[in-house]
C-alpha positions, 0 to 999 in steps of 0.5 A, a space after each residue: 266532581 259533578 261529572 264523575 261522581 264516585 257513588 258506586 264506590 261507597 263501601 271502598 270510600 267508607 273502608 278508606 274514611 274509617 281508617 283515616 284517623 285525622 278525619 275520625 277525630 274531627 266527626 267529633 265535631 258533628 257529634 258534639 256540635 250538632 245534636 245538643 244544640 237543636 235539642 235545646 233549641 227546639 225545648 225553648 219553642 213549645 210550637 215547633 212540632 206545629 211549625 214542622 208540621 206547618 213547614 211540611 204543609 207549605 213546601 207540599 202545597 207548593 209542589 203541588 202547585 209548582 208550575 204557578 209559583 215559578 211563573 209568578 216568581 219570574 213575573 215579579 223577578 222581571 217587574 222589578 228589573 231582573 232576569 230569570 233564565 231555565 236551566 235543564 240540566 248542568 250543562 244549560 246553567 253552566 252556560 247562562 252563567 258563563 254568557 252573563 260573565 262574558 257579557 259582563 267581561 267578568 274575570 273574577 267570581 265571588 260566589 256565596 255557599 251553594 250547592 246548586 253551584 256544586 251540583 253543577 260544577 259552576 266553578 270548573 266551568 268558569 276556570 275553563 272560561 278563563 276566569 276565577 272563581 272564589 269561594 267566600 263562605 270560610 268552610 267552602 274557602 278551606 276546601 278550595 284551598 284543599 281542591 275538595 268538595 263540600 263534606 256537609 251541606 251546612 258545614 263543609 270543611 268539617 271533615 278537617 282539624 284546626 291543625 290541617 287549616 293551619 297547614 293549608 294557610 302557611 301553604 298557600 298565603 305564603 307572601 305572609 310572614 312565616 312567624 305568625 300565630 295560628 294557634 287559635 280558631 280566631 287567628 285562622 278567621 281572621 287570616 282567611 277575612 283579610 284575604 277575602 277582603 281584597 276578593 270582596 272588593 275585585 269581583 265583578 260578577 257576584 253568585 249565590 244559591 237561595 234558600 228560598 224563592 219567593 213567589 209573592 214578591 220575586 224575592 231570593 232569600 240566603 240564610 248564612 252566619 258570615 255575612 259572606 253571602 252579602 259582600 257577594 250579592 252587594 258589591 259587584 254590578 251583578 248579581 246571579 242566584 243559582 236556586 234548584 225549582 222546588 226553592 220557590 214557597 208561596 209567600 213571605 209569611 211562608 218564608 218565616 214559618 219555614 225560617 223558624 224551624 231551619 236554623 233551629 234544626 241545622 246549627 241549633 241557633 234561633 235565626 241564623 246571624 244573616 237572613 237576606 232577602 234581595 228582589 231585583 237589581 239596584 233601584 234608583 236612590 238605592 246605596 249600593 246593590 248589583 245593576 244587573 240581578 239573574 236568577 237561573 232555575 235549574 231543573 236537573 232531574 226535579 221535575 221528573 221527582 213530582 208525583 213520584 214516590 220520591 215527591 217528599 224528598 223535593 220538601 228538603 231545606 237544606 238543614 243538614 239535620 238528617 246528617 247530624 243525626 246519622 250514625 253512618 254518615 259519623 262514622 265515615 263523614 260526607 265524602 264517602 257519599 261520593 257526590 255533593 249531597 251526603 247522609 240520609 238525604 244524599 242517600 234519597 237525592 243522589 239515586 233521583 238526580 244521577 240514576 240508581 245505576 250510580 247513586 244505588 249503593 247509598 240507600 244501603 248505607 242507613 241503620 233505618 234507625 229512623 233518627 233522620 226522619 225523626 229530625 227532619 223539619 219538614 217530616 221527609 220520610 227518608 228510611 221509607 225513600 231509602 227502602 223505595 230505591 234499595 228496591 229498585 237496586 233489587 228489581 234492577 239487579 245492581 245488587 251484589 249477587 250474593 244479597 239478590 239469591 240470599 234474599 230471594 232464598 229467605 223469600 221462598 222459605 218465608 212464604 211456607 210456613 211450615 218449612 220456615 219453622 223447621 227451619 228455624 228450629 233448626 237453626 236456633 238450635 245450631 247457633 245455641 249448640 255453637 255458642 254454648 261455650 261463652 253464651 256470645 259469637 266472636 265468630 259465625 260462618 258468612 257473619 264475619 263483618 258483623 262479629 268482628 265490631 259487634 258481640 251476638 248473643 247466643 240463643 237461650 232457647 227455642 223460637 219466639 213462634 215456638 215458645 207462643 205456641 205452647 204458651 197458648 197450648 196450641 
């Protein structure tokens, strides 16, 4: 997937998702699951406007400092007993993992939601290698199943109905009896945990992202609802965190400002159910834990965002806000984004890590209606992101040819004056004379895809600039 991204192809993705009834029925879910909670949330802390400012403040003055706090993180990471490794690209991380396996002589991988293994293709690589790797999260186990990719950073199988995970289950846990309810929500759980259990116990090598780094005390920091991600770094003998550089934050105290505006603005909870923090491998007198501990820092185009004008967007925690709120991405859902990282934010990180040439068509899927800034708890900017790389689409000319002269022909009637009136007042009273029958379009010359969903008044009269002057008698 992470090699063949299908960006470029966003409007036929988005034609084809529009037309699948299955999935319009579950956005329903993002609809209603999502916007609600986090407004009532958010209501219940008087201080959580202070605390996105606060947030955006930290995950600044670590970028600004980023060459510092990775090396502090790696001193503490290897005080303790662990190992940190750097990773370019994919293809470096994907060999660290593989070689950590093999030394291991691993066969099966237990690997907790990350979209850094997404993004790299970690679970292709290792069944090249010859080993297995199994999904725990139940949302990533669902797409497994299904051989899909992640619909939402927080919520990945919400593209699909309860009647659809029925199907997959009967299809695939086949030694099970056939007779058996799964009617409910509760019975499908139920089902996949007893499943995964036998996996929990079978791993040798156990993966997971980190929602944070910690600088101060080499610590990795999972914020999950399942518990997942505890079986996973806990039971097998080691343990390997896959974490994207701009993940490390200064401080503890840090961690938990950031942590009370996360789960409040990603599934409207307080604090998630689990917030784990693991430093290092087991030590003696320790219960349980890994004997190894490996964190692998992936760069893959990061680096090249600092002091750009897509800096803002390295703040992301990862909370799935923006999405929630996207009217774009309810109509047509995440896999019409073509990559691992969707709506809004997918729209800004896809171009930054796999060029505009393939992630260019994102940015124009946005109604800059500015919901997804207005959310976002670190204060990311994301329609002017947006505008920043449907500019670079423009000066690169990836825009379809029709958009380039349409725009370069409104310029050239914008920049004169007296030409733009004219204009103006002739169109005005072209699309009054046209509409004078109903007052509304059902149809207009090249404004077809508009008209066909979207009722467009007719003009009632002259133009705005027309009618100021001669209120102003001018």
């Amino acid at each position: 997937m992470s090699a063949h991204p299908t960006s470029p192809q966003f409007k036929a993705n988005a034609h084809e998702a529009l037309g699948d009834a299955q999935l319009q029925k579950a956005l329903g879910n993002v609809r209603a699951g999502f916007i609600d909670k986090r407004v009532k949330a958010a209501a219940k802390l008087p201080e959580f406007e202070d605390l996105r400012d606060s947030a955006r403040d930290i995950k600044n003055h670590a970028l600004a400092h980023l060459d510092l706090y990775l090396e502090a993180h790696e001193a503490k990471v290897s005080a303790s007993g662990g190992t940190v490794h750097y990773a370019r690209d994919s293809a470096e991380a994907n060999r660290i993992v593989i070689e950590i396996c093999r030394a291991r002589g691993a066969k099966t991988v237990t690997k907790g939601k990350s979209m850094i293994s997404e993004e790299i293709g970690v679970n292709e690589a290792l069944e090249k290698a010859g080993m297995e790797a199994i999904e725990t999260d139940l949302g990533e186990y669902i797409i497994q199943l299904r051989g899909e990719a992640p619909s939402h950073i927080i919520a990945p199988a919400v593209h699909l109905t309860k009647e659809q995970v029925e199907a997959d289950f009967r299809r695939v846990h086949k030694h099970l009896p056939a007779d058996r309810d799964l009617s409910q929500p509760v019975q499908l759980l139920t089902e996949a945990r007893t499943m995964l259990r036998e996996k929990f116990l079978a791993a040798d090598i156990g993966i997971t992202g980190a929602n944070f780094l910690i600088a101060e005390t080499g610590t990795s920091v999972i914020v999950t609802n399942e518990g997942n991600g505890d079986l996973t770094q806990l039971l097998p003998k080691c343990h390997i965190v896959l974490a994207s550089i701009e993940k490390v934050v200064p401080t503890l105290e840090d961690v938990s400002q950031i942590l009370r505006v996360l789960a409040r603005s990603a599934t409207g909870q307080d604090m998630s159910v689990y917030t784990t923090l693991s430093t290092g491998p087991r030590r003696p007198g320790d219960v349980d834990g890994p004997e190894d501990y490996h964190v692998i820092l992936l760069d893959n185009g990061r680096s090249a965002m600092l002091g750009s004008e897509f800096e803002d967007m390295l703040r992301c925690i990862r909370c799935g806000a923006c999405m929630n709120h996207c009217p774009v991405y309810h109509a047509v859902g995440g896999h019409a984004y073509g990559w691992v990282y969707p709506g809004p934010m997918g729209a800004v990180l896809t171009p930054s890590l796999i060029g505009v040439d393939q992630g260019g068509q994102l940015p124009n899927a946005s109604t800059f209606c500015g919901r997804c800034e207005s959310v976002c708890p670190v204060r990311i900017p994301l329609p002017k992101l947006m505008r920043h790389w449907r500019e670079r689409e423009f000066e690169r000319h990836l825009s379809p040819a029709s958009t380039r002269y349409g725009i370069a022909a409104w310029a050239f009637v914008a920049r004169r004056a007296g030409l733009y009136r004219l204009a103006t007042r002739f169109g005005m009273a072209g699309l009054g004379w046209l509409g004078r029958s109903h007052g509304r379009f059902k149809w207009l010359p090249l404004a077809g895809g508009w008209t066909k969903y979207r009722d467009l008044p007719a003009p009632q009269g002259e133009t705005f600039q027309a009618m100021w002057k001669a209120k102003r008698g001018t």
